[in-house]
C-alpha positions as CSV (number, residue, x, y, z in Angstrom):
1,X,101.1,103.3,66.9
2,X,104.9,105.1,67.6
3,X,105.6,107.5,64.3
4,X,108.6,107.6,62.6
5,X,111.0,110.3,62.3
6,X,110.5,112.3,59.4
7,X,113.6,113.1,56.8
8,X,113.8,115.5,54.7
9,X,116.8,116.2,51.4
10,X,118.8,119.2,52.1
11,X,117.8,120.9,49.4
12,X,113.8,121.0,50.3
13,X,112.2,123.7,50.9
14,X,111.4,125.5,54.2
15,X,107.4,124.2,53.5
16,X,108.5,120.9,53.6
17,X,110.8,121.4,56.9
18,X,108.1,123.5,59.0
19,X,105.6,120.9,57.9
20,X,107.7,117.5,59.0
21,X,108.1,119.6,62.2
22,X,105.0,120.7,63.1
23,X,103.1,117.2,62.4
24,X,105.8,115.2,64.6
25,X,108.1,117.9,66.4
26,X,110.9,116.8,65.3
27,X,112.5,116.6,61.6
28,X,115.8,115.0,60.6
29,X,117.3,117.4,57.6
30,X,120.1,115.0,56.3
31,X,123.6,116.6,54.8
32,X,123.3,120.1,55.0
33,X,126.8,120.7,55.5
34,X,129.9,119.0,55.2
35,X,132.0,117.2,56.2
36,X,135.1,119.4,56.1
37,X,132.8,122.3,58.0
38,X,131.8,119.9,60.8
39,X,135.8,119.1,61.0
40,X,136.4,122.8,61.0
41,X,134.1,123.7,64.0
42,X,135.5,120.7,65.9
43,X,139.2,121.8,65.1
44,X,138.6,125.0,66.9
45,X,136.4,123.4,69.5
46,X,139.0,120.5,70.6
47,X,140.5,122.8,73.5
48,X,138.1,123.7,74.9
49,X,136.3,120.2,74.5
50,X,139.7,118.8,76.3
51,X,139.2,120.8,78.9
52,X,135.4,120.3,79.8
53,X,134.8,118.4,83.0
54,X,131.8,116.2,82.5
55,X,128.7,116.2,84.4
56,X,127.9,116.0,87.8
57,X,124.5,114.3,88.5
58,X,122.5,111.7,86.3
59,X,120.4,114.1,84.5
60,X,123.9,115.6,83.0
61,X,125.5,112.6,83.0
62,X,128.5,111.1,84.3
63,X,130.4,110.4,80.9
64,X,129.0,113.6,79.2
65,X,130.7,116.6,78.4
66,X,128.7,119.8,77.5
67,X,130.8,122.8,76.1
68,X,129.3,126.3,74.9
69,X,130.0,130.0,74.2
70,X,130.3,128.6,70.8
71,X,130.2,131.9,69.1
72,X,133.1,133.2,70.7
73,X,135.2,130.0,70.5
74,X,134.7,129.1,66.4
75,X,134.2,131.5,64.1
76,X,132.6,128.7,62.1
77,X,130.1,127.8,64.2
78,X,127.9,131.2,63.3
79,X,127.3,129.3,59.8
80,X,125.0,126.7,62.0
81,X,123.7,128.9,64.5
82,X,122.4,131.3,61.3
83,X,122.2,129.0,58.5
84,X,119.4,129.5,56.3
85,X,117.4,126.5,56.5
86,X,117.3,126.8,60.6
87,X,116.3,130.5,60.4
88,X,113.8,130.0,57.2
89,X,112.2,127.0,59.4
90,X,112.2,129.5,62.8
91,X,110.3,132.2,61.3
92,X,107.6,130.3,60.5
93,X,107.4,128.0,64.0
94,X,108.5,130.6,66.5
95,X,108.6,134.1,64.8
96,X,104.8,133.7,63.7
97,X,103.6,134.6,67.0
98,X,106.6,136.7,68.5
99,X,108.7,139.5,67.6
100,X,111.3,137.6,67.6
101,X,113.6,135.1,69.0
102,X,116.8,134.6,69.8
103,X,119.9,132.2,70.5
104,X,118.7,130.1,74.0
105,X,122.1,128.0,74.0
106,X,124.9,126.3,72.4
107,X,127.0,123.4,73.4
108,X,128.9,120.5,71.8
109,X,127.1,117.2,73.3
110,X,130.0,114.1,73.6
111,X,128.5,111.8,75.3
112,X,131.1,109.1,76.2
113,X,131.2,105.5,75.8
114,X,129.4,103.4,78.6
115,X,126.6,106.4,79.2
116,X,123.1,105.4,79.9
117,X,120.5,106.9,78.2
118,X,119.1,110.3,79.5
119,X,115.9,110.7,81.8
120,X,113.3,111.7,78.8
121,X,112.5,115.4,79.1
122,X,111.0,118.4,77.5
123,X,113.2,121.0,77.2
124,X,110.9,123.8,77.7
125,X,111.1,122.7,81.0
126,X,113.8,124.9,81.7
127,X,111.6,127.8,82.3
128,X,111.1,126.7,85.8
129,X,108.5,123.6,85.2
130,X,105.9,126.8,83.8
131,X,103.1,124.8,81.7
132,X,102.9,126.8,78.5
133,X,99.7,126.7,76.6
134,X,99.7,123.8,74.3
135,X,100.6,124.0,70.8
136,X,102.4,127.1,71.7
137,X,105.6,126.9,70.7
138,X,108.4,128.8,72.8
139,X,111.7,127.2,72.0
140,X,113.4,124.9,68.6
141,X,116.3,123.0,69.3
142,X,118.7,121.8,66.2
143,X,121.1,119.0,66.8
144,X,123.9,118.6,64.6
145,X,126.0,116.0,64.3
146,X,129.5,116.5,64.7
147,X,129.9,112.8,64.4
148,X,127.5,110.0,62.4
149,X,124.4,109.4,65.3
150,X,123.9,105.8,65.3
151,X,121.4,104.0,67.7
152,X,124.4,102.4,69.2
153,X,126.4,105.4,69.4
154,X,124.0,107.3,71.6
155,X,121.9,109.2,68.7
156,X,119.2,111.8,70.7
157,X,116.3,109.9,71.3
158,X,112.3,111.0,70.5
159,X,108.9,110.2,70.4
160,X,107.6,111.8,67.6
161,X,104.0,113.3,68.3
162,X,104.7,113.6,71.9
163,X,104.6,117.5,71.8
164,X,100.8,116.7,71.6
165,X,101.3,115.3,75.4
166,X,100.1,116.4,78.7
167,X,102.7,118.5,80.0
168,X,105.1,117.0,83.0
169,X,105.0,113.2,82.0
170,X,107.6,110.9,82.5
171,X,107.6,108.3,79.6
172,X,110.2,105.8,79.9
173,X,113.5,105.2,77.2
174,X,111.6,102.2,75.8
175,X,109.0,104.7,74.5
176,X,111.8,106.9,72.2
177,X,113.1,105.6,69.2
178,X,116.2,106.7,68.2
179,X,117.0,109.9,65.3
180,X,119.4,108.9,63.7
181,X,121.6,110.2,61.1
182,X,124.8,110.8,59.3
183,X,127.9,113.6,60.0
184,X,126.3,117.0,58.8
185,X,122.9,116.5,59.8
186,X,120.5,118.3,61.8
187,X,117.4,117.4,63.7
188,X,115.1,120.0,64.6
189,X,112.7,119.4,67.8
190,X,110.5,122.1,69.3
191,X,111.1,123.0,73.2
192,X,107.6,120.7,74.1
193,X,109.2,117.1,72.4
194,X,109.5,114.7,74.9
195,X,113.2,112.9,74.2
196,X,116.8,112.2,75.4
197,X,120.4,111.7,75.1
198,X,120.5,108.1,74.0
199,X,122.9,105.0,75.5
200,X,126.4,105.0,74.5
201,X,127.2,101.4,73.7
202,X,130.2,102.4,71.1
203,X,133.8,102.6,71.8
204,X,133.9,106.5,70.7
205,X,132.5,109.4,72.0
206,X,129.3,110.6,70.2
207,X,129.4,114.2,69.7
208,X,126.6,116.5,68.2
209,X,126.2,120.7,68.4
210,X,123.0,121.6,70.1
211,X,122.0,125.0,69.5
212,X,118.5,126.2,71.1
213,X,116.8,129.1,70.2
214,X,113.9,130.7,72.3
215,X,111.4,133.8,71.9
216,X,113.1,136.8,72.8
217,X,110.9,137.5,75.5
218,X,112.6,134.4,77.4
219,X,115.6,134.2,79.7
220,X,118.3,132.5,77.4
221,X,119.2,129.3,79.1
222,X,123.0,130.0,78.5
223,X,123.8,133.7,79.0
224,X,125.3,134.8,75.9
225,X,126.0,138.2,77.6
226,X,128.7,136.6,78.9
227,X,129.1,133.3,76.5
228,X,129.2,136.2,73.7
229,X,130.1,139.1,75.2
230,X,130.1,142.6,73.7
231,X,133.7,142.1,72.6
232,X,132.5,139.1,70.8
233,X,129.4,140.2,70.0
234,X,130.8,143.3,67.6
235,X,133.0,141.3,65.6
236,X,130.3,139.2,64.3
237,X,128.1,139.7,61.5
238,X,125.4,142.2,62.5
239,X,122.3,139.6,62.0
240,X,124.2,137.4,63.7
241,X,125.1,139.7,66.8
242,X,121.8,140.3,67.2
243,X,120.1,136.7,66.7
244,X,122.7,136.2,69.7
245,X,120.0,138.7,72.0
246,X,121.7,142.3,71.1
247,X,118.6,144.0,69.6
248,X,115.0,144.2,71.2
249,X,112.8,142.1,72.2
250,X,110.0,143.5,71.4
251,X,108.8,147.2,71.5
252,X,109.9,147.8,75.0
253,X,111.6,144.8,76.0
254,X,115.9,144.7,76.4
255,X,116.9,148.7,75.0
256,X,120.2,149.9,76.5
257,X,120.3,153.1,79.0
258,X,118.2,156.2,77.6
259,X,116.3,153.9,75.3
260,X,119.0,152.8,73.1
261,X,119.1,149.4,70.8
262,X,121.7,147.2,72.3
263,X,123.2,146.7,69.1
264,X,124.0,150.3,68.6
265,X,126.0,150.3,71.8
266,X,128.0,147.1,71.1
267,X,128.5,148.7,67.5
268,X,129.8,152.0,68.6
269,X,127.1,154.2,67.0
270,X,126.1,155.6,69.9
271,X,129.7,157.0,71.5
272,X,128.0,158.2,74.8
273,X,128.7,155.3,77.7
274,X,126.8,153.9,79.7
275,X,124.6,155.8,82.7
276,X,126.6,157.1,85.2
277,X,125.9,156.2,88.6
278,X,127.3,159.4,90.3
279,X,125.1,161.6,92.9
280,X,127.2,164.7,92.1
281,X,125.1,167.6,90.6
């Protein structure tokens, strides 16, 4: 028998969050911000949404548009990427067996009016079809929406319980059920749920913020080196700055020329640059 997907109040606690998510993998948290801030974002965001081509094979889609280097494009988009309910919720699924983690992507979704529904996928599969150990967790997706997800609307698409699977399945749309949800939502999913971009059978676009985040000790699917770059980078808040990738890894993993913390060089607290490359004595 199919699960449901579990809903939670905004104002529960992380317990109740990390336990919704590790019993299904996935969790709807309904109206944690508001309407105004999810206007906000997509105020700043329309240019660049305008000017997004949309994709170029099936998997993509046709009538979707995908648009990132969020943090350099709205300054309020860092309230979702760090907002305390997503990073309380992290720490426990992801930091628990990691030194940390890190920002893996962000993109606005739109997925456009006559769009099937998207192949069913795990997202983990990103790191090159590698079959992580089950139960072990190595990326969280949120999905915000920017707009109310409706089943008819194309609302991301699940099957709760699936992160239980065998790895490299291929279950069909008819299996997902729809998460849906109203404007300032999120639904969390870990990196092993099997789900999708659902059909588009609306007249307006469907548009949610999906922001990934990943142990640090992973490629970031989108390379905020260059999404966020150190320009970027030192004008944000320093927690955020660093949830972006500029700090460690771990103990040896991603320092900066003679051993330095990649957040001291974006800051300025180190004032030496970086190695040079000259021969001469």
């Amino acid at each position: 028998m199919s699960m449901d997907v579990p809903r939670v109040a905004s104002d529960s606690g992380v317990d109740e969050v990390e336990a919704a998510l590790r019993g299904a993998g996935c969790v709807v948290v309904e109206h944690v911000v508001s309407d105004e801030q999810m206007d906000r974002i997509q105020t700043d965001l329309e240019p660049h949404l305008a000017a997004t081509a949309a994709g170029g094979d099936e998997f993509t889609g046709f009538n979707t548009r995908r648009t990132g280097s969020l943090l350099a494009r709205s300054r309020d988009f860092g309230a979702l990427a760090a907002h305390p309910t997503v990073l309380g919720t992290l720490d426990r699924v992801l930091g628990d067996h990691a030194t940390s983690y890190q920002l893996h992507l962000t993109q606005v979704i739109e997925i456009g009016p006559g769009e099937p529904a998207q192949l069913v996928h795990r997202d983990q599969w990103a790191f090159d079809f590698f079959p992580f150990p089950a139960g072990f967790e190595v990326e969280c997706h949120t999905m915000w929406a920017m707009t109310d997800f409706t089943e008819e609307n194309g609302a991301t698409r699940v099957i709760p319980g699936s992160h239980r699977w065998d790895d490299k399945l291929r279950p069909s749309v008819d299996e997902t059920i729809p998460a849906e949800m109203p404007k300032g939502s999120v639904l969390f999913y870990v990196g092993s749920l099997y789900h999708g971009g659902g059909a588009n059978r609306s007249a307006e676009p469907r548009r949610g913020v999906n922001v990934g985040y990943t142990l640090s000790w992973l490629r970031q699917e989108e390379n905020q080196y260059l999404a966020c770059p150190p320009e970027v980078a030192r004008e944000l808040p320093e927690d955020l700055a660093r949830l972006a990738g500029y700090r460690r890894g771990a103990y040896a993993l991603g320092y900066y020329g003679d051993l330095r913390d990649p957040y001291d060089a974006v800051s300025g607290a180190h004032a030496a640059g970086p190695p040079s490359f000259s021969t001469a004595p």
